[in-house]
C-alpha positions as CSV (number, residue, x, y, z in Angstrom):
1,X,-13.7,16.8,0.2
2,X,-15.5,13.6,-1.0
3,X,-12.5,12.2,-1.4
4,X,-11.2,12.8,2.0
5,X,-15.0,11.2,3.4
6,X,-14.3,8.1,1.2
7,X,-10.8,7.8,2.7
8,X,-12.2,8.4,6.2
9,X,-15.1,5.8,5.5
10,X,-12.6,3.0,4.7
11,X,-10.4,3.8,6.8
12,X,-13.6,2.8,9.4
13,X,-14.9,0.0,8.2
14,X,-11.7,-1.2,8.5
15,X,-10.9,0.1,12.1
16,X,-14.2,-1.7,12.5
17,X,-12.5,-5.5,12.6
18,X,-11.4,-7.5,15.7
19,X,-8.0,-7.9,15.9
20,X,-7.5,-11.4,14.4
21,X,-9.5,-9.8,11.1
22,X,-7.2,-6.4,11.2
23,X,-4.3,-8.9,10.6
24,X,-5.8,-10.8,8.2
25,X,-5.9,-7.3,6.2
26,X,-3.1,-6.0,7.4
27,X,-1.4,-9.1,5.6
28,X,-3.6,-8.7,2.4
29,X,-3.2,-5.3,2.4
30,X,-1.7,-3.7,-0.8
31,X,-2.4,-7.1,-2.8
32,X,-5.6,-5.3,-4.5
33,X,-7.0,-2.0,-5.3
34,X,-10.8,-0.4,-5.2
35,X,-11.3,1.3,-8.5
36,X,-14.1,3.7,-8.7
37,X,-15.6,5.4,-11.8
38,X,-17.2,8.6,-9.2
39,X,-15.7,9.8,-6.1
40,X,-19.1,9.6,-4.4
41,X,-19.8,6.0,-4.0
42,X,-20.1,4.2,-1.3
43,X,-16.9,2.3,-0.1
44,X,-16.8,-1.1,-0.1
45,X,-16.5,-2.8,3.7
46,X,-13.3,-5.3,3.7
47,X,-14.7,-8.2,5.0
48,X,-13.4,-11.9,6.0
49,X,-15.8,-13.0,3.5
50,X,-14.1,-10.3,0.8
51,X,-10.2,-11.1,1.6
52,X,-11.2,-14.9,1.1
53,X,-12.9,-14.4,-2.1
54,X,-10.2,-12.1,-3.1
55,X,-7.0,-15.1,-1.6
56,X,-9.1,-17.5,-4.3
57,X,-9.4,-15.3,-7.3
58,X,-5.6,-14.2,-7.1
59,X,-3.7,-16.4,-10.1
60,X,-0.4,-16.9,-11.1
61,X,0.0,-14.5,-13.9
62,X,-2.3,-12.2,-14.9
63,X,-4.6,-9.5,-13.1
64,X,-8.1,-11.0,-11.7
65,X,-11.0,-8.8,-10.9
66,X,-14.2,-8.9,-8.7
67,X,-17.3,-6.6,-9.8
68,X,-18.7,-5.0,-6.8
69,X,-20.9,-2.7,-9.0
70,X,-21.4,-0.7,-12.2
71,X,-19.1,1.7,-10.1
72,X,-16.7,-0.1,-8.2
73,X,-14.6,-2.9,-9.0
74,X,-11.4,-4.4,-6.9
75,X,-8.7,-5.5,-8.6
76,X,-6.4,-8.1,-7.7
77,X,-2.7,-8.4,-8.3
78,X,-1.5,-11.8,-9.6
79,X,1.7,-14.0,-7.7
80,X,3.9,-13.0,-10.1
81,X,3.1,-9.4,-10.0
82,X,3.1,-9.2,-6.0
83,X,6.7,-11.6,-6.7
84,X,8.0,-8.0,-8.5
85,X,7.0,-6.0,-6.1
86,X,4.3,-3.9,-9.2
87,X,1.7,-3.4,-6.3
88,X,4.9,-1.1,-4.3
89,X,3.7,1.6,-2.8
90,X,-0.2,1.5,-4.6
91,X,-3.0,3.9,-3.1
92,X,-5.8,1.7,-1.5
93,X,-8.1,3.2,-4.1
94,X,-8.1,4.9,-7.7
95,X,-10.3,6.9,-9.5
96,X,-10.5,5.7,-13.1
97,X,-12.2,6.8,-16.4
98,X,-13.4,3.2,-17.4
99,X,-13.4,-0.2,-17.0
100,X,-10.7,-1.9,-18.7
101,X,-8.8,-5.5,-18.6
């Protein structure tokens, strides 16, 4: 059930866009992933303000990161990684054990 209200609460804050920002994550969409340590947190709002700070941090090669909090983190696929096609068919967000690069 929590799961299903974080989906839903994503899914609004992103319904909540105008259109020029929908395509703007429409285009960045699948490029990064929300890991979580709980399942009842708070999702994180996709703002302009995020997918620019997200475009910046991407690098060539290796995975880049952006703490949110002690619970949530996004990671963000590298060039050559989104090149591969390894971010093929990801779930917007994961629930993992720890913290790990």
């Amino acid at each position: 059930m929590k799961k299903i209200c974080l989906i839903i609460s994503f899914l609004f804050s992103v319904m909540s866009f105008s259109q020029d920002k929908v395509k703007n994550l429409e285009d960045a969409k699948g490029t990064f992933q929300l890991e979580i340590l709980k399942m009842d947190v708070e999702p994180v709002s996709i703002t302009s303000e995020l997918l620019e700070k997200i475009h910046d941090l991407r690098k060539d090669f290796e995975l880049a990161y952006i703490q949110i909090d002690d619970m949530r983190r996004i990671k963000i696929f590298s060039r050559e990684d989104l090149k591969k096609g390894k971010n093929k068919n990801i779930e917007e967000f994961v629930l993992v054990t720890s913290f790990k690069n």
